[in-house]
C-alpha positions in Angstrom: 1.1 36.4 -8.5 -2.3 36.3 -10.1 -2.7 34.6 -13.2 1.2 33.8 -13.0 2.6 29.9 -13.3 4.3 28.4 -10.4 7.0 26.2 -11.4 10.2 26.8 -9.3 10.5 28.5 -5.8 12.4 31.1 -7.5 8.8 32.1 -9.2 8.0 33.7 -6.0 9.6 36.3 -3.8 9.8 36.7 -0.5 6.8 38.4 0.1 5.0 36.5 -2.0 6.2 33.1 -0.4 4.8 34.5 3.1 1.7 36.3 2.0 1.0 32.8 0.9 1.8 31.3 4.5 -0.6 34.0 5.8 -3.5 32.9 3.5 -3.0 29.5 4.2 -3.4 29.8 7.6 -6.6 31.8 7.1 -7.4 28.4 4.9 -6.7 26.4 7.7 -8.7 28.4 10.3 -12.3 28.2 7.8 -11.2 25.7 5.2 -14.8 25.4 3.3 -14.9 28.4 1.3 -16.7 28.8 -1.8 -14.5 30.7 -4.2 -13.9 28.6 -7.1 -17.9 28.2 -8.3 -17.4 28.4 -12.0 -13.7 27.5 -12.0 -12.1 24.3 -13.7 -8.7 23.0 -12.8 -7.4 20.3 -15.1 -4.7 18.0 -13.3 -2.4 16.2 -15.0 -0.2 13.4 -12.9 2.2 11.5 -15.7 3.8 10.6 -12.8 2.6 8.5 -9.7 1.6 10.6 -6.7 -0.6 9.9 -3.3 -0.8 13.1 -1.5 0.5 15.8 -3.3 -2.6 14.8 -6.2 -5.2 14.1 -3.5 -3.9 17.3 -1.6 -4.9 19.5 -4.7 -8.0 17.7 -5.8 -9.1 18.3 -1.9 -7.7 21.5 -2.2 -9.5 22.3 -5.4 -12.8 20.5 -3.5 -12.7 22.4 -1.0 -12.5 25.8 -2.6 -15.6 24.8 -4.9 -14.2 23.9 -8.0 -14.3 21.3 -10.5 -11.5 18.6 -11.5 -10.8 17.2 -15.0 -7.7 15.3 -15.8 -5.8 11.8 -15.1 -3.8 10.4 -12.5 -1.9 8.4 -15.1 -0.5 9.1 -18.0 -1.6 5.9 -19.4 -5.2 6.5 -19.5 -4.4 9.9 -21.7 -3.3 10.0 -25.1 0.4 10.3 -24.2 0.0 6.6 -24.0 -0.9 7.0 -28.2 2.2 9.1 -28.6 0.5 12.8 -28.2 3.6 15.3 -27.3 3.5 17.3 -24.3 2.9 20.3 -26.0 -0.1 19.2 -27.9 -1.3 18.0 -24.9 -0.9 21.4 -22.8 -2.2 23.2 -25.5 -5.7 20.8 -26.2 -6.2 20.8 -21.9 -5.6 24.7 -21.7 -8.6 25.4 -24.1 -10.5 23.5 -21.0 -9.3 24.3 -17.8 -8.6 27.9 -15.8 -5.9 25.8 -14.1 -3.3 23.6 -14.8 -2.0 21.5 -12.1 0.8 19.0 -13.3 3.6 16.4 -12.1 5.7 14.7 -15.0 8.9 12.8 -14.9 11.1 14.9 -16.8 13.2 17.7 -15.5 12.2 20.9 -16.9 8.5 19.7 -18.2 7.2 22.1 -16.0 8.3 25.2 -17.2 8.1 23.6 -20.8 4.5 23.0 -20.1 3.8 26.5 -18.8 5.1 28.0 -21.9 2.7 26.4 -24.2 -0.4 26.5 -21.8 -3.0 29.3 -22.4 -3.9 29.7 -18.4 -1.1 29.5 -15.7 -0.2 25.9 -14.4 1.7 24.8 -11.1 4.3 22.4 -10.9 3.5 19.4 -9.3 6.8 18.2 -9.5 8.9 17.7 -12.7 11.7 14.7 -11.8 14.1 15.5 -9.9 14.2 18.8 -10.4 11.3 21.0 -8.0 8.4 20.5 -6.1 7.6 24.5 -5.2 4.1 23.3 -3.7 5.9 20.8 -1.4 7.7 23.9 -0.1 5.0 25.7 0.4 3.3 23.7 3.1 7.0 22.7 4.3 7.6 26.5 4.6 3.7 26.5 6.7 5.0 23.7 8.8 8.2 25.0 9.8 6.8 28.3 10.6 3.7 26.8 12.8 6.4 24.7 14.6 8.8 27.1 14.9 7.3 30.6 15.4 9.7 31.9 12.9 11.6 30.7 9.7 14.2 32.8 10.4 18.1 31.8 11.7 17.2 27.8 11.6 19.4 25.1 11.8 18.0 22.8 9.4 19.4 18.9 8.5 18.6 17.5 5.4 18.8 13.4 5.4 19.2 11.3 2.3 18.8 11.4 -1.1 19.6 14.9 -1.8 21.3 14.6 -5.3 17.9 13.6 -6.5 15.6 15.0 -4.0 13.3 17.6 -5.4 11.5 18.9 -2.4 15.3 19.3 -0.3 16.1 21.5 -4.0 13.2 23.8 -3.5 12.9 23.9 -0.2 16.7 25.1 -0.1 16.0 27.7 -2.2 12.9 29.0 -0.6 14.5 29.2 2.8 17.4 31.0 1.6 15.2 34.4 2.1 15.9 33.4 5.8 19.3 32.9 7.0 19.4 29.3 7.9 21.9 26.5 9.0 22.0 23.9 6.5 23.4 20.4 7.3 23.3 18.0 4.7 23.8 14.2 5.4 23.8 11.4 2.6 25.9 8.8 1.0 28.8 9.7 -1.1 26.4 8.8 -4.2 23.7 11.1 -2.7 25.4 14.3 -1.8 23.6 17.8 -2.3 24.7 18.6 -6.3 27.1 21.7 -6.4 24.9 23.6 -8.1 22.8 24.2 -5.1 25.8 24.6 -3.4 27.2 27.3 -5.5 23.8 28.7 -4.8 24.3 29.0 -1.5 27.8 30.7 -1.6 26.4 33.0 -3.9 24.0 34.1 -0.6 26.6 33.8 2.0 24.6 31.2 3.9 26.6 28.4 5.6 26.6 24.8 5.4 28.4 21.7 6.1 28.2 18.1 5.1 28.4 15.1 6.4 27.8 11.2 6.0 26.2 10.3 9.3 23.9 12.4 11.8 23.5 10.5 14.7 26.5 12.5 16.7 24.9 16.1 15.9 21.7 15.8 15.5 21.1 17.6 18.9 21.5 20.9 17.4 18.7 20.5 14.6 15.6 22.8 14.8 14.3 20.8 11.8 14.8 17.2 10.8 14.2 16.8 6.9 14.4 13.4 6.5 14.0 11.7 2.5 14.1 8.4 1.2 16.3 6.9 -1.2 14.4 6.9 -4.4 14.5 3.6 -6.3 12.6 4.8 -9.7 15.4 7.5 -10.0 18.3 5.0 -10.3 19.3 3.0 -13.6 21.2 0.1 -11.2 19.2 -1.7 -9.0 22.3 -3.0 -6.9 23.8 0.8 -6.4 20.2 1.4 -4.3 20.3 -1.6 -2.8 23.8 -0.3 -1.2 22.0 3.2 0.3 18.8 2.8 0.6 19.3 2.0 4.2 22.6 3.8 5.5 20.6 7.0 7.4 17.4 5.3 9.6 15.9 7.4 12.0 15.2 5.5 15.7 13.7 7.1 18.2 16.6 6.1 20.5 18.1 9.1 18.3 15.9 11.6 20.0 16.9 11.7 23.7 19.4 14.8 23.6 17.5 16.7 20.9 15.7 20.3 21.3 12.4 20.6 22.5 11.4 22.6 19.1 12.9 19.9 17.0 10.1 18.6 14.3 10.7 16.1 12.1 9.3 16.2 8.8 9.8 14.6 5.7 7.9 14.8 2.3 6.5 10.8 2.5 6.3 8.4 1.5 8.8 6.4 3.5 10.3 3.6 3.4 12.8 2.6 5.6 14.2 5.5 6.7 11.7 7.0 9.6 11.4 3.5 11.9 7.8 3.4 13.4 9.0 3.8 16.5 9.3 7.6 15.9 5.9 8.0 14.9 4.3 8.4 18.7 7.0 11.0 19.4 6.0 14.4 20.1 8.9 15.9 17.6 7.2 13.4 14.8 5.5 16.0 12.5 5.0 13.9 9.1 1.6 14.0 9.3 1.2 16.9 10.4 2.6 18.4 7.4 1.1 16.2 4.6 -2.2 17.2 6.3 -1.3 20.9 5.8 -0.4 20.4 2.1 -4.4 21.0 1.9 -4.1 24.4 3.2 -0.9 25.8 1.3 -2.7 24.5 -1.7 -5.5 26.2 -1.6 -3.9 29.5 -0.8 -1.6 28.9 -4.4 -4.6 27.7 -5.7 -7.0 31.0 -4.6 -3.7 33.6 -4.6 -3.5 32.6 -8.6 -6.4 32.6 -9.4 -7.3 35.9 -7.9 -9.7 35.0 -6.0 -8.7 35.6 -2.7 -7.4 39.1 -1.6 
């Protein structure tokens, strides 16, 4: 892994993903640790982003390093028409680190190929958010005990859902129960599908949840993203059809945890929030610790 890019799940095997898990929870347990004195990680957000860009700049904080970069693309000089490439390649003369979200599918690996040190995806449209897995991957298995033989429900928007793409992927090491519930308009694409055919792991579709959601270990819930639709009315029609009550909860295991990669909208009601089985929080909080284990783990600076 060291001095390799992340920029799909697929980057990493499984014993890479959980030799990661088991850094960051040596992150979480002592989280002030000096590592990164010298180090310089440039991060680049083209794209608009609350925690996962404050959860790497702590991250990166935390672990003693510096920060250069912009958390908008129209304070660089993309704004004056500088490609991508130019841009990677001027920032990589800089930085030991790249850390970068853009709105284009397949910027990320783009990027990596032109950049002089290794970069992590951040999050390239609506293709993968590895990162996101990472510290959903450290939240399920904190929760859980295990990532193995889950039952896992996936709520949503999951034809343009990043983090459900990755996080499929990554927890196909693991033999898990996928149920996938969404619109018509929404449904999982078939190439992730195909994907998992091609592992033997079962799954099943539906377009509401409320009858079955008793047998969920996890609850991914996602909302409906507007910014990735072209008609306004079509979102208007699903951005509400799957809400989350607490009413819903009654019948459901005692290990169930909710997650879901925020921000929400509409689709977690408040009321949830109190509930024990509510773990949002939760895991945005531990996107600090995943980080800096990616973070440290490519860098080499943490063995």
């Amino acid at each position: 892994m060291i001095n390799r890019s992340l920029v799909s799940i697929s980057d990493f095997s499984k014993e890479e993903i959980l030799k990661i898990l088991d850094v960051a929870a040596d992150f979480e347990a002592n989280p002030n640790q000096k590592l990164l004195d010298g180090k310089v990680i440039a991060s680049l957000f083209f794209e608009p982003s609350t925690r996962t860009r404050l959860s790497f700049e702590t991250a990166i904080q935390r672990l003693g390093g510096r920060i250069i970069g912009f958390s908008d693309s129209s304070s660089s000089s993309a704004s004056k028409g500088e490609t991508l490439k130019d841009t990677i390649r001027m920032v990589s003369n800089y930085s030991d680190l790249i850390v970068m979200r853009h709105p284009l599918e397949g910027a990320a690996r783009y990027a990596s190929e032109e950049s002089k040190v290794p970069l992590i995806n951040a999050g390239d449209g609506a293709n993968q958010h590895p990162t996101q897995t990472l510290l959903d991957l450290y939240s399920i298995y904190k929760t859980q005990g295990t990532l193995d033989n889950l039952n896992i429900f996936m709520v949503g928007d999951l034809k343009y859902g990043r983090t459900v793409h990755s996080l499929l992927i990554a927890m196909s090491h693991f033999n898990p129960t996928f149920n996938f519930i969404s619109p018509e308009s929404l449904k999982m694409p078939n190439e992730y599908k195909l994907f998992l055919d091609s592992k033997g792991i079962k799954y099943y579709e539906h377009l509401e949840f409320t009858d079955i959601v008793e047998a969920a270990d996890i609850l991914y819930m996602t909302r409906v993203q507007r910014e990735r639709f072209s008609d306004h009315l079509e979102y208007e029609k699903v951005k509400n059809v799957h809400v989350l009550r607490n009413d819903m909860l009654a019948n459901t295991k005692n290990n169930l945890r909710i997650l879901h990669p925020l921000p929400r909208v509409n689709e977690i009601h408040t009321d949830v929030d109190d509930n024990p089985k509510a773990y949002y929080f939760q895991q945005a909080a531990n996107g600090v610790f995943a980080r800096m284990a990616i973070i440290a783990t490519i860098l080499g600076v943490k063995k």
